[in-house]
C-alpha positions, 0 to 999 in steps of 0.5 A: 481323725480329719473328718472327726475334726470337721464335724466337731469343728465350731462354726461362726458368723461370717461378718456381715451387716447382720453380724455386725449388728449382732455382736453387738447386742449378744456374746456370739462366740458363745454360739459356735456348737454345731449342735445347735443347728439341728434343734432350732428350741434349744438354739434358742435357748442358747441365744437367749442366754448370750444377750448381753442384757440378758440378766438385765431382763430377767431382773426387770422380771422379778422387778415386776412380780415385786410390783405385782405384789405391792399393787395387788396389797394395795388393791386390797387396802382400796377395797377395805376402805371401800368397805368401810366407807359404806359402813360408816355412811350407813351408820350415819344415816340411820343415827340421822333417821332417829334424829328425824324420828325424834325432832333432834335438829342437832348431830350428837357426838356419836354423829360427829364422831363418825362423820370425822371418821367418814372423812379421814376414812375417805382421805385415806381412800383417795390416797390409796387409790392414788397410789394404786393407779400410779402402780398399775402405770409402773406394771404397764411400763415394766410389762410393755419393755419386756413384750419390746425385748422379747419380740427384739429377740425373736427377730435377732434369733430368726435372722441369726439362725437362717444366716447360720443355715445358709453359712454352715447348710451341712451342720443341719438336720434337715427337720431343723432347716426346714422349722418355721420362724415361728418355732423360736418364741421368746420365754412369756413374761410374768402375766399380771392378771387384770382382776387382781388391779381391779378398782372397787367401785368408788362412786357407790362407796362415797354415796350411801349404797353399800359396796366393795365389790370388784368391777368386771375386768373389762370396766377397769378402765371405767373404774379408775376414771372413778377414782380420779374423779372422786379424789377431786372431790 
């Protein structure tokens, strides 16, 4: 019975700088399994889980996705008004040709008409593109919090655990004291993918060539630039 006891006894922190430190950010009591020392993955997964902040990671989380989504609708919008774009400039400047070809020196209707609708067309791009932009702003910000916290936790849970080997050195396997830090990793963050906040390509959509295609991700940067010089104009 008395060694039964000892086995199943639950271990803590003893304090310390780090300890203290510690308690303060996770719920440390919930950490006293003695199991927990002879598999280092699961052990993390019960450290993660006794963050204090941790439901206010994983909200941050589907915060994100919901940002995702509304900049990928967006996207979307910016490329059918690209599309757009291209196809009313192309009309008016075959409606044009035909003026030439006959001596007409004045726009007809149909012309005013579509050169009215070119700009509200363009007025409505700009908006969006702006809007894009200050979404893919929020998705970085939200992206770089979560990367801080995640790599925050990698460090608490290495420094937790290597004090637990060395306070409680007889309640670990001897592959789980010997397991590199590297094996404890924080849970990825909802990926982004830069193709989906992609810019149509603005410059040719407010010249005559017709376009709406997406730039290679690694032209984003060059595209959004793009943008913001056309919503100058």
């Amino acid at each position: 019975p008395g060694a039964s006891s000892t086995a199943t006894a639950p271990m803590t922190l003893a304090p310390t700088a780090v300890s203290a430190q510690l308690n303060s950010a996770y719920n440390l009591a919930a950490l006293t399994d003695p199991a927990l020392l002879e598999d280092r993955n699961r052990a993390f997964e019960e450290f993660r889980r006794s963050y204090r902040k941790y439901e206010q990671i994983e909200c941050s989380k589907g915060e994100l996705k919901e940002k995702y989504a509304q900049a990928k609708a967006l996207a979307a919008e910016v490329s059918d008004l690209s599309t757009r774009i291209s196809a009313l400039k192309t009309k008016v400047q075959q409606l044009r040709a035909e003026r030439a070809a006959t001596g007409q020196a004045e726009p007809d209707a149909e012309e005013i008409s579509l050169l009215k609708q070119l700009d509200g067309t363009k007025e409505g791009f700009r908006g969006k593109a702006s809007d894009l932009q200050q979404q893919r702003g929020v998705i970085e910000h939200y992206h770089l919090m979560i990367e801080q916290s995640q790599k925050q936790l990698a460090r608490d849970f290495n420094n937790w655990y290597d004090c637990m080997l060395k306070q409680h050195p007889t309640k670990a396997t001897p592959a789980a004291a010997a397991a590199p830090q590297a094996a404890a990793k924080p849970a990825a963050a909802p990926t982004v993918p830069t193709t989906a906040l992609q810019f149509p390509e603005a410059g040719r959509a407010a010249t005559a060539a017709p376009s709406g295609s997406a730039r290679p991700p690694n032209e984003a940067e060059e595209e959004l630039k793009r943008l913001l010089q056309l919503r100058k104009k």
